[in-house]
C-alpha positions in Angstrom: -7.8 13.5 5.1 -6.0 13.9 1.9 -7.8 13.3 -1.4 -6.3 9.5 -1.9 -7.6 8.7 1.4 -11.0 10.3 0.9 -11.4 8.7 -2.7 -10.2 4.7 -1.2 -13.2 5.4 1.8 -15.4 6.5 -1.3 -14.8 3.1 -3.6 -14.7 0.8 -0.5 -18.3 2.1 0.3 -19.5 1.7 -3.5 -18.5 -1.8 -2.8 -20.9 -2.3 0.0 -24.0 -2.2 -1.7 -23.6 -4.5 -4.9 -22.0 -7.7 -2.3 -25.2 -7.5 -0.6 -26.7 -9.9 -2.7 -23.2 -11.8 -3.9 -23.1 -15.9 -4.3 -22.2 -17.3 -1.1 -18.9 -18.7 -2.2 -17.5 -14.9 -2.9 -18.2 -14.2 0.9 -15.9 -16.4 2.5 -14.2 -15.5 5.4 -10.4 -15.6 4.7 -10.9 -13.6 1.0 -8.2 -11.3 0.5 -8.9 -8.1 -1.1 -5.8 -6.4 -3.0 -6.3 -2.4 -3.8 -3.9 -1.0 -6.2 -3.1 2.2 -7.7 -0.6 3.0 -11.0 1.0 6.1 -11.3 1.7 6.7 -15.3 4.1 8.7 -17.2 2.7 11.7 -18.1 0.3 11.8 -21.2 0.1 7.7 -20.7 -2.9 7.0 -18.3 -4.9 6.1 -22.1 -2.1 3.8 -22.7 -2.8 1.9 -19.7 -6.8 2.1 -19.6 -6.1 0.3 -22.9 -3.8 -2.2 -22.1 -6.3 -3.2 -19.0 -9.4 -3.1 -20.9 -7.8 -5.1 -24.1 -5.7 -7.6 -22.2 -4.9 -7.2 -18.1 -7.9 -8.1 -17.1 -8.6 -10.9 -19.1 -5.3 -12.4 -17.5 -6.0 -11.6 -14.3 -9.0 -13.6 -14.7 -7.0 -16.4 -16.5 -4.8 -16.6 -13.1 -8.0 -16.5 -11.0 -8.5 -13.2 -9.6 -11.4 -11.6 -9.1 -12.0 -8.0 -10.5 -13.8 -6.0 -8.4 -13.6 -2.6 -10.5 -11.4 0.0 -11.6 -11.6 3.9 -10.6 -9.8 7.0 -11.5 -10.1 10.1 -9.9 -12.6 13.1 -11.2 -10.3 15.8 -9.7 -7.0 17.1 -8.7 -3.5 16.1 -9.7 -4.5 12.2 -9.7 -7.2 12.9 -12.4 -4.4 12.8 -15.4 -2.3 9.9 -14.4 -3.9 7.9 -11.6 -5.3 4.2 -12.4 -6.7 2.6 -8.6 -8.5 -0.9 -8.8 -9.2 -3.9 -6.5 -8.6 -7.5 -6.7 -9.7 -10.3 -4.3 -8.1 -13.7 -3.9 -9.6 -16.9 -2.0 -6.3 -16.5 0.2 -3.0 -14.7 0.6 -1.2 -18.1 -0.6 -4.1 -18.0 -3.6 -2.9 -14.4 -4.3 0.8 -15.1 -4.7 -0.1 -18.3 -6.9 -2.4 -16.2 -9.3 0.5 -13.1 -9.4 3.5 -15.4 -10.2 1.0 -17.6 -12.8 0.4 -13.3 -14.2 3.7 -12.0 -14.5 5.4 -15.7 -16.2 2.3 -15.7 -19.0 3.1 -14.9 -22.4 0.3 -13.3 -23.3 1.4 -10.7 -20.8 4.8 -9.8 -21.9 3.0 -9.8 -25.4 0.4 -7.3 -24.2 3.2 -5.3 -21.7 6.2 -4.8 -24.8 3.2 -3.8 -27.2 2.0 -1.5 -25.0 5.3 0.0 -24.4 6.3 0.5 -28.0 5.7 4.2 -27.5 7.5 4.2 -23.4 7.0 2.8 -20.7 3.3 3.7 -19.0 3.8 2.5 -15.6 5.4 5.3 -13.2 5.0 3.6 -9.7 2.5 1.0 -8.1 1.2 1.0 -4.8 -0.5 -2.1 -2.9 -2.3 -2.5 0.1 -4.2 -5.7 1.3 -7.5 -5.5 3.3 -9.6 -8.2 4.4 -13.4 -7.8 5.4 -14.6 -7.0 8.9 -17.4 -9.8 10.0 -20.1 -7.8 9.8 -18.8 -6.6 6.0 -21.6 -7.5 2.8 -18.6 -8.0 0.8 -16.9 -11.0 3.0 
């Protein structure tokens, strides 16, 4: 199993233990959960920990996603420019509604051209959706 895989087993398990005692409403059954990890130029994973702490998250909430948390790896090549987090929607058709609200805001081209005064920070994106077995806390 290759670090990458070893270190998405590792946050999905973190995960477990806090939804044990979520609200109700955060367990329904058709939530969709989105985990996502940046690549950055080199020398530019700071840039983006500060764009998401100062403004993408506060948009993502805006368009109705829920954070679930943000991780970067302790070791290996990742460590210097890797950025992995996970979002959860009410629905696939919710998740689409809340990404095209995100990328037509204003406030996040604002944030994204500030950001990328210096270069662009963003190397490469990857996205996989999971949804919750029945017996998952986290549903």
């Amino acid at each position: 199993m290759t670090n990458k895989a070893l270190l998405r087993c590792a946050i999905l398990a973190l995960l477990i233990l806090p939804t044990l005692f979520a609200p109700a409403e955060l367990k329904a059954a058709d939530r969709l959960f989105e985990i996502r990890t940046y690549t950055t130029h080199e020398g530019r994973l700071n840039a983006l920990h500060k764009r998401f702490s100062e403004h993408t998250s506060a948009i993502f909430v805006k368009h109705g996603m829920s954070l679930i948390g943000y991780w970067t790896p302790t070791e290996g090549p990742e460590a210097a420019n890797t950025l992995i987090y996970i979002l959860a929607y009410p629905s696939k058709e919710a998740r689409e509604a809340a990404w095209k609200g995100f990328r037509a805001d204003p406030d996040w081209a604002k944030a994204r051209a500030e950001s990328e005064k210096d270069g662009k920070i963003v190397k490469g994106v990857v996205s996989q959706f999971l949804s919750a077995t029945d017996y998952s806390p986290i549903r």
